[in-house]
C-alpha positions in Angstrom: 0.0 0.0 0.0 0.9 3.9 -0.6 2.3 4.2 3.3 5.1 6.8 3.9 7.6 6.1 6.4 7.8 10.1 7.5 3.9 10.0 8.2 3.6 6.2 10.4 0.3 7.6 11.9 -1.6 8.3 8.6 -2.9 4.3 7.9 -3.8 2.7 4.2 -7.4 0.3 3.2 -8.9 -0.1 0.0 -12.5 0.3 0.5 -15.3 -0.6 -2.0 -17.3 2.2 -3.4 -19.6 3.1 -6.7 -18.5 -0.5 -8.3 -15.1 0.2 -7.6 -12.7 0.1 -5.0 -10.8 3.6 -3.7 -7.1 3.2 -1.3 -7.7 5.9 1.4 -5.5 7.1 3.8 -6.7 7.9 7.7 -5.9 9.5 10.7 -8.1 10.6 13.5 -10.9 8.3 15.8 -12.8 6.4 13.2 -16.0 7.6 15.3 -15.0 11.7 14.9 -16.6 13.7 12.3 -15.5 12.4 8.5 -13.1 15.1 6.1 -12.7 14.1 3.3 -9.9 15.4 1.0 -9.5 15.3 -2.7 -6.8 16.1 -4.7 -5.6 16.7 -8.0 -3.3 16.2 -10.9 -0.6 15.0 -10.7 -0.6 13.8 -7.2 -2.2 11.4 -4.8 -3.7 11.2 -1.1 0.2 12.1 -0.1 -0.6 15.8 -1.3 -2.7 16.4 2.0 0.0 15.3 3.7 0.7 17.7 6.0 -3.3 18.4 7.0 -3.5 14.7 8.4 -2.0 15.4 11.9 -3.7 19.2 12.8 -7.4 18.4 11.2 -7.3 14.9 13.5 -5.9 16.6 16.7 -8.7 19.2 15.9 -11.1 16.0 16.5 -11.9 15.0 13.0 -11.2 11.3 11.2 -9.3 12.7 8.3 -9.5 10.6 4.8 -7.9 11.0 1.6 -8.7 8.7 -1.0 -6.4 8.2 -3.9 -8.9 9.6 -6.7 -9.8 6.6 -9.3 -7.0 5.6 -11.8 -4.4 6.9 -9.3 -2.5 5.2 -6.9 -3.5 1.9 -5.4 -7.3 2.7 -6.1 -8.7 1.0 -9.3 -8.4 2.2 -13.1 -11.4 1.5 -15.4 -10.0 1.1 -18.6 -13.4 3.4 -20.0 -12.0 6.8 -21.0 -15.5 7.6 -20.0 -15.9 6.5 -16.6 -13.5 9.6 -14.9 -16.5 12.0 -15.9 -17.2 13.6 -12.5 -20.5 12.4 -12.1 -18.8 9.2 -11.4 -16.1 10.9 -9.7 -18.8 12.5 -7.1 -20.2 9.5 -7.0 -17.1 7.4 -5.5 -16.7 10.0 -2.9 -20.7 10.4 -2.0 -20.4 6.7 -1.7 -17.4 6.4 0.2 -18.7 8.4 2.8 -22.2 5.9 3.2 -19.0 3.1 2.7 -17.0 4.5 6.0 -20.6 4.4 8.2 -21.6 8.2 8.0 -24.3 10.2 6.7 -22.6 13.4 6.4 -18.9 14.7 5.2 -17.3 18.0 5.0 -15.3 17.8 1.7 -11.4 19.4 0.7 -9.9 19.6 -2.6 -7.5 20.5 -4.7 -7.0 21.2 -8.4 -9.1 18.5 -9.9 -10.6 17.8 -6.6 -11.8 21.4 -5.8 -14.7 20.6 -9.1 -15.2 17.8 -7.5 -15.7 18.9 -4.0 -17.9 21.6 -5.0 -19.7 19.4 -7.2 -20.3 17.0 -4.1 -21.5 20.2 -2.2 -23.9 21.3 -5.2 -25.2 18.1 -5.6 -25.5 16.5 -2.7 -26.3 18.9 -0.1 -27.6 16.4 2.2 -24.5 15.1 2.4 -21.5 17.8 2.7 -22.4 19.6 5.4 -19.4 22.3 4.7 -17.0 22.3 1.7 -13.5 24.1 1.6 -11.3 23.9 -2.0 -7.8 25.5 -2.5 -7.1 26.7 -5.7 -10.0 26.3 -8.0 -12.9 28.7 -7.4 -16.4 28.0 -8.1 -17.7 28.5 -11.6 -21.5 27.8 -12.6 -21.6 25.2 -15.7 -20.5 26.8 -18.5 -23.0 28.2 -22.0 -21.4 26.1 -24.4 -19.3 22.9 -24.2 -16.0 23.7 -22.5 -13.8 21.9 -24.6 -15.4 23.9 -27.4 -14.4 26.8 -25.5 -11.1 26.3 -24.7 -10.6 25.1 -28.8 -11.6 28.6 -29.8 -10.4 30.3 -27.2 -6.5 29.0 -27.6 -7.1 28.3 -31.8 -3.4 28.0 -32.8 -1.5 27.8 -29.4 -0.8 25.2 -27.0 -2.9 24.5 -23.9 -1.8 21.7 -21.9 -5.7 21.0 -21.3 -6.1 20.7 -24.6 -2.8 18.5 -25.6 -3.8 16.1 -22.8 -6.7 15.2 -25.4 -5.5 12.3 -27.8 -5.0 9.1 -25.7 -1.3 8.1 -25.8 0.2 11.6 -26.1 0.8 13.3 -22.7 0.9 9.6 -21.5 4.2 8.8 -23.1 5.8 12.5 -22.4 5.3 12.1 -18.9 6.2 8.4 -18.5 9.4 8.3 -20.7 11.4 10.1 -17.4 8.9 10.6 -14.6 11.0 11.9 -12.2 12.1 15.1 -15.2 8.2 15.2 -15.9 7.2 15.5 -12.6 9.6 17.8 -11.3 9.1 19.9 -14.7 5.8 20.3 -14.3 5.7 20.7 -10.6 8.1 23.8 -10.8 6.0 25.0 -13.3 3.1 25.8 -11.3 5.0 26.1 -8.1 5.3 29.8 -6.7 8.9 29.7 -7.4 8.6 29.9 -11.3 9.4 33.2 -13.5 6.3 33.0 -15.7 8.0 35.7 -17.8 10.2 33.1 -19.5 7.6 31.2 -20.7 7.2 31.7 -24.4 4.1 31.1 -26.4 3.8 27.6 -28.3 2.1 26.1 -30.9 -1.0 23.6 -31.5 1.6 21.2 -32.9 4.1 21.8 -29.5 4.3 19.2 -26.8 4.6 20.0 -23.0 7.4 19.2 -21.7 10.7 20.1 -23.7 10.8 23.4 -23.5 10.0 24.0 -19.5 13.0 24.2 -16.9 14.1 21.5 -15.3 14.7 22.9 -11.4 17.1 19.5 -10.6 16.2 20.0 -7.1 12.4 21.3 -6.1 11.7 24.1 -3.6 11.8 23.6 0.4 8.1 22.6 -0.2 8.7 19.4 -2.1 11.4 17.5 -0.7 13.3 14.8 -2.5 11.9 12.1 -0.4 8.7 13.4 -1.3 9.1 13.4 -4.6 10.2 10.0 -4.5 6.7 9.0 -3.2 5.5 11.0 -6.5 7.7 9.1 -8.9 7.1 5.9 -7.1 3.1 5.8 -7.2 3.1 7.0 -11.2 5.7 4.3 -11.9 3.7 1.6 -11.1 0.2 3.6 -12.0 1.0 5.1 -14.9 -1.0 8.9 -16.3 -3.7 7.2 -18.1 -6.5 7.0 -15.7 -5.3 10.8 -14.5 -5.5 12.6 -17.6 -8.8 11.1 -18.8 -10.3 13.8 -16.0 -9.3 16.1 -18.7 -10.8 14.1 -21.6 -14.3 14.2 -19.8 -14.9 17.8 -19.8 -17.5 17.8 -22.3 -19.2 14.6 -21.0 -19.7 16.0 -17.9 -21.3 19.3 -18.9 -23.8 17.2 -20.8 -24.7 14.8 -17.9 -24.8 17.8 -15.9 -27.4 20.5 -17.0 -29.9 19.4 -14.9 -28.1 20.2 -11.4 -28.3 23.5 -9.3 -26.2 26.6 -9.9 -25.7 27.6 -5.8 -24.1 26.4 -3.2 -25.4 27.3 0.4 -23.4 25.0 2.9 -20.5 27.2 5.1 -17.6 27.3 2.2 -13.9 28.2 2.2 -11.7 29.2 -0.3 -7.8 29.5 -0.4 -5.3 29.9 -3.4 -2.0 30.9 -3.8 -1.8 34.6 -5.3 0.9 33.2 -8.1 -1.2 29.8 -8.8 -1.8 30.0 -12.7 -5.5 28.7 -12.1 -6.5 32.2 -10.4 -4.3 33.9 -13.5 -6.9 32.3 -15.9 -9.8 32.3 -14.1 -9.8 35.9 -12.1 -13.2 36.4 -13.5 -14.7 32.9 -11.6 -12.9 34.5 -8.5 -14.7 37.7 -8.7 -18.2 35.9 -9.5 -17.6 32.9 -6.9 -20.2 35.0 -4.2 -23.0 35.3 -6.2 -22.9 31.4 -6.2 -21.0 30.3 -3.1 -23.8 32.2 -1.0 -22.2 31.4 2.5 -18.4 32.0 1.6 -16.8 32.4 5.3 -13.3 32.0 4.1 -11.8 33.9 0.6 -8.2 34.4 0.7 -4.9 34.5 -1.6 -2.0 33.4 0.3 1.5 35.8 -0.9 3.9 34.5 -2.8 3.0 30.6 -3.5 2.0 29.1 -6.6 -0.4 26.5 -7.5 0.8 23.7 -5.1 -1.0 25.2 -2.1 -1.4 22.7 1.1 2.2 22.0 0.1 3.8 25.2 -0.3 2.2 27.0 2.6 0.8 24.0 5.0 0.9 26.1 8.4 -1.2 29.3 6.2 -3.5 26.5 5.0 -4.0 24.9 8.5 -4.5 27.6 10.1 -7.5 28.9 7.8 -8.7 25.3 7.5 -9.0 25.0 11.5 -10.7 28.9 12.0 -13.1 27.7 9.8 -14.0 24.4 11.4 -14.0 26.1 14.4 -16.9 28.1 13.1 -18.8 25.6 11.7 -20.6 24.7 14.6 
């Protein structure tokens, strides 16, 4: 199982849930009130590692699941099955699956859609919801892969090149450890975004970023290891079909609600790329996240945010629980 040595209190299960079956990680008295925390690409449960310890001493049972096609949790071979009704689904599920009817739901990157979908959708459910670096947007007019094609006609968007099955797959697993440390320092607070030049349609992702060699005090080597280690034997297929399911889950979706009315937090980095493209969503994110107690940019960090700044993130994450009651 995905233990780490430097965390022997956070424990590993596989645990059946939505026809499939998730690993999650623990910590805290199994009879506390559930968190659950999502995260993103490219990572695993490991990413919250740091929020394990302070949420359970706060009096919670922590869980992070590795998301479906990561980690030790299953990988449908359906490019179709990581549209995030599905996704929802595994986590509204695993919650009924660890004996509770109610959750209060983290994410990150491609968890933070998902943890405010869980909170849109099932309200009955997640009783709070708190997501670091993507805000809220309300489904979109048109088809967002349609979008982003006109929107970047004749450039590179990595969201876009992750499209064709095989391609981004074979960048990232021909040296894992360069790719993940590329991309990692790419979105990381530490990079110079003025050095990036514009690319192509016909440009792939990888070459022309910086290689670091050695990541930022947030992202040791040991923990990087970890990284390298869980997307050796996993692979990037099941992670980047999140991205191929955009469009499939804006049609399975027009029925659902536009608000969300459960106490809410939000935190980002003030250099995270996300809020660069989506300052608009940031501004708007009231007039749908109607009881939004927490709203804040942390200075100087990037993308990476429980792991670039875990004692900020803590510290907003427990004055916000504190409140909840």
């Amino acid at each position: 199982m995905t233990t780490s040595n430097a965390f022997p209190q956070i424990t590993n299960r596989r645990i059946a849930t939505n026809g499939i079956e998730l690993n999650i990680a623990e910590q805290g008295d199994p009879n506390a009130p559930l968190i659950v925390m999502l995260h993103g690409f490219p990572e695993s449960w490991f990413s919250w590692r740091h929020q394990f310890a302070p949420l359970a001493a706060a009096g919670y049972h922590v869980v992070a699941p590795d998301m479906r096609g990561y980690g030790d949790s299953d990988k449908p071979a359906d490019i179709g099955a990581y549209n995030q009704i599905e996704v929802v689904n595994d986590i509204k599920e695993l919650v009924a699956a660890l004996g509770y009817e109610t959750a209060i739901v983290l994410g990150h990157d491609w968890g933070g859609p998902t943890a405010w979908s869980c909170a849109l959708w099932h309200p009955e459910i997640f009783s709070a919801v708190g997501v670091l670096s993507v805000p809220f947007s309300p489904r979109s007019p048109i088809p967002p892969l349609d979008a982003m094609k006109a929107f970047f006609a004749g450039k590179f968007f990595y969201q876009l090149y992750f499209q064709t099955p095989g391609v981004a797959e074979a960048e990232f697993e021909k040296d894992i450890r360069t790719a993940l440390r590329k991309f990692y320092h790419l979105a990381s607070g530490e990079m110079d975004v003025n050095i990036l030049g514009e690319k192509s349609e016909h440009d792939d992702l990888l070459t022309s970023l910086i290689d670091p060699e050695r990541m930022g005090p947030w992202l040791s080597d040991t923990d990087l290891d970890f990284y390298v280690n869980e997307f050796t034997r996993s692979g990037f297929f099941g992670p980047l079909n999140y991205y191929r399911n955009h469009n499939e889950t804006w049609g399975l979706s027009a029925d659902k609600p536009t608000e969300i009315h459960q106490p809410a937090l939000f935190v980002a980095g003030e250099r995270d790329g996300v809020i660069a493209m989506a300052g608009p969503a940031l501004e708007n994110m009231p007039n749908f996240v109607r009881d939004l107690r927490t709203n804040v940019l942390i200075p100087k960090i990037g993308h990476w945010t429980q792991q670039e700044a875990p004692e900020a993130v803590n510290g907003y994450l427990l004055n916000w629980l504190a409140e909840l009651d």
